[in-house]
N, C-alpha and C positions, 0 to 999 in steps of 0.2 A: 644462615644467610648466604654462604658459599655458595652453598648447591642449589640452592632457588637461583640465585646469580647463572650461574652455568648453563641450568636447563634452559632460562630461557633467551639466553646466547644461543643455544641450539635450535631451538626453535626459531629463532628469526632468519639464522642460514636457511633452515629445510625450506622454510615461505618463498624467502627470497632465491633460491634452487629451484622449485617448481615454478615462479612467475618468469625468470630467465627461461629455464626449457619450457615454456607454451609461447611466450611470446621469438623462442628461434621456431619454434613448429610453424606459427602464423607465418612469419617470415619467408619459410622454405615451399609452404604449399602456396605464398600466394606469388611467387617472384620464379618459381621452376618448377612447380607440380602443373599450375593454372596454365601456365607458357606453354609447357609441352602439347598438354590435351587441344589448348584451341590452336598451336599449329601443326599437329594431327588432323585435328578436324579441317582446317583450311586446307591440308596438302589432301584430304579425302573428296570435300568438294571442285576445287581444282581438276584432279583428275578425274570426274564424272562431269564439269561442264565440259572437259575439253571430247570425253566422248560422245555426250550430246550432240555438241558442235560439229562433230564427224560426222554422226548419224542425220541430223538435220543437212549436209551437203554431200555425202552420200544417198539419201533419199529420194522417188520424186514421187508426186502428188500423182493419186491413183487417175484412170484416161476418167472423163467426164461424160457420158454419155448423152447424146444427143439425136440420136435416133426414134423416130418415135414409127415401131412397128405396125401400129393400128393406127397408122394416119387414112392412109387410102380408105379403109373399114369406116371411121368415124366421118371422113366427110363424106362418104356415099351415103350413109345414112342421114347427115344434115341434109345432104341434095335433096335426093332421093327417099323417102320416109316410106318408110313399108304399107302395102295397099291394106283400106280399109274391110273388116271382113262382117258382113251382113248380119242382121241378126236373124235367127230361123223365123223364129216367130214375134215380130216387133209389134203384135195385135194384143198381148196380154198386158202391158204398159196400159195402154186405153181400156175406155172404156166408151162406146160408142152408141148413139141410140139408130135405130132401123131403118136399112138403105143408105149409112154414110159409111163411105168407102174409104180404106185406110189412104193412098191414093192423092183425096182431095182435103188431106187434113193438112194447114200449114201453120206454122208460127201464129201467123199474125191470127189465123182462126180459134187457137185455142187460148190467146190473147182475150180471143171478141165475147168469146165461151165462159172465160172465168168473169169476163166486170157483164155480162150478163146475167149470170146465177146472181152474183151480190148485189145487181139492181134490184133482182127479183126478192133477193131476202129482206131489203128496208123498203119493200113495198108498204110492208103491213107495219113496218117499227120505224117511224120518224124518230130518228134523234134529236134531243132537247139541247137544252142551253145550259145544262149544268150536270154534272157526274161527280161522282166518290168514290175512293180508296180506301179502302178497308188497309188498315200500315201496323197493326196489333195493338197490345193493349196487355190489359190486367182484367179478372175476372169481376172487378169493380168497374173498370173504365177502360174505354176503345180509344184507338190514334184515329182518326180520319181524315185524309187530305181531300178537298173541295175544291172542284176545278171551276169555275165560273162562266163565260162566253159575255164578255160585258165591251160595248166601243171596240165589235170585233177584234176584243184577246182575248185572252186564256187569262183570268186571274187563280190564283193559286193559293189557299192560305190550310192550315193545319189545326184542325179541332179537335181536343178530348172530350169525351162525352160519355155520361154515365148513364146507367139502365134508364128508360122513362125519359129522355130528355130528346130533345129534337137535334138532329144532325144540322151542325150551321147556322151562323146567326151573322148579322150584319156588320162589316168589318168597315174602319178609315184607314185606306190606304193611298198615303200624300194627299193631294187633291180629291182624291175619288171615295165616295162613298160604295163602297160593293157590296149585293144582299148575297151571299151564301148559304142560305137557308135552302134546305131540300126539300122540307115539308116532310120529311121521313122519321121516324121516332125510333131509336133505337131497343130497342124490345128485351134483347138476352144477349150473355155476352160467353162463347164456350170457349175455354182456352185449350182444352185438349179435347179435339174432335177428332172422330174415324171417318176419312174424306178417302171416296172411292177412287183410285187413279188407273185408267185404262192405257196399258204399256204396250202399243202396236209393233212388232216386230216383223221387219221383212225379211226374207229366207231363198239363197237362190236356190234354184233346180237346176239340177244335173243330171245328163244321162251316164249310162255306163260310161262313152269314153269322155266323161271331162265336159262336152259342150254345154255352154248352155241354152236352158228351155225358156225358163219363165222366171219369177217371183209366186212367191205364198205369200199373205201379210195375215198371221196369226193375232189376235188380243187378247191380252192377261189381265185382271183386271185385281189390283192390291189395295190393300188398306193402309193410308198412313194417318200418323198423329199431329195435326196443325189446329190453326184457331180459326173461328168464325166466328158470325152474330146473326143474328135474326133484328130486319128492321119490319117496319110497317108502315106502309102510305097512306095519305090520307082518307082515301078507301077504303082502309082495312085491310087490306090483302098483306101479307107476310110473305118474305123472303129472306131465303139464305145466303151469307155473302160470306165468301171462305178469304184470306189474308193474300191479298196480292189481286184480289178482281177488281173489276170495274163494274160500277154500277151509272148507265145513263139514266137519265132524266127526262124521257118528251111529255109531249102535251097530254096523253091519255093513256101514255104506255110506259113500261118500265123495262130496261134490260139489262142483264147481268151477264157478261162477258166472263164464260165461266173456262177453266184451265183443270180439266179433267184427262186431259190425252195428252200423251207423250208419246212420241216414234222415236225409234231405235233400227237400227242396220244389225 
């Protein structure tokens, strides 16, 4: 019993000897280890703001420049704008029919020229009071939007329509009763068609040094994959109507606003 007594008499000193020296270690690093380092550090900051602050009133801001060399240059050329230079041959632009002189062509003549030709083309095609949009679909069933002309407006409504059935039918909108009916049967419905598109591209000409002569206008003519449908009037006659046309309505005629050409530079 002695010596179990003793050992752990000695063991309580060794505990209590290790808790004393860690708690003077804390002690020491936190009251003169800590102290030193951060006023180290502040006598290190100290002497770089104070040479900062030399260098900031030893310093000065670089000169600002204010001259502007190509002044005279830029406003001669606002004044003064560089003359215009001719063109050689300003005849290949036009196209002119025999005995009209380039000369006596003006604005307002090639104005009078174009809503002349488009008199000439609804000579023969009165436009009706009703059209459709082919808007797509499914190989079961077509979108069509139906434009109306009713109490001089535009009524608008949106019809699905499956093979055999007639495009449009009589719609209540608020007060108004509108007939949308085209009298057109939708016929067949292709959802992946080979539709011809003609890609006009113009081309300058150049001679050897650089000037220029004229224009080329080449056309390519590619195949893409879109939708159509085939309707038929009460006629009989059949027609192709590809996704995005328009189709009018007059009294004895029918036409399709077709989007086969596309120009390109």
């Amino acid at each position: 019993m002695g010596i179990k007594t003793l050992v752990f008499k000695h063991i309580e000193k060794f505990i209590l000897g290790i808790t004393v020296c860690y708690l003077i270690y804390v002690a020491v690093n936190t009251f003169i280890v800590l102290n030193l380092k951060t006023h180290s550090v502040d006598t290190k900051l100290l002497s770089l703001s104070d040479t900062i602050e030399r260098k900031l009133k030893a310093s000065t801001p670089p000169p600002i420049s204010v001259e502007l060399k190509d002044a005279a240059l830029l406003e001669q050329r606002l004044t003064n704008p560089p003359s215009v230079s001719l063109l050689q041959r300003p005849q290949v632009f036009f196209k002119f029919s025999k005995g009209e002189a380039v000369s006596e062509i003006t604005a307002g003549g090639l104005l009078k020229k174009q809503e002349s030709q488009a008199s000439r083309r609804l000579e023969d095609v009165l436009p009706g009071n009703i059209e459709f949009i082919f808007k797509g679909g499914t190989a079961d069933m077509a979108l069509i939007q139906v434009r109306k002309l009713y109490k001089d407006k535009w009524w608008v409504e949106s019809f699905v329509v499956e093979k055999e059935k007639t495009i449009g039918e009589t719609r209540k909108i608020g007060n108004d009763t509108v007939n949308f009916d085209t009298q057109c049967k939708l016929i067949e419905i292709i959802p992946l068609a080979q539709k011809p598109l003609v890609i006009k591209k113009t081309t300058a000409i150049m001679d050897e040094k650089g000037d220029f002569l004229g224009a080329s206008v080449t056309e390519e003519t590619q195949m893409i994959s879109t939708s159509k449908i085939v309707f038929e009037t009460t006629k009989g006659e059949s027609y192709n109507l590809w996704i995005g046309e328009l189709v009018n309505l007059g009294t004895d005629t029918v036409t399709v606003q077709s989007t086969n050409t596309y120009s390109t530079n």
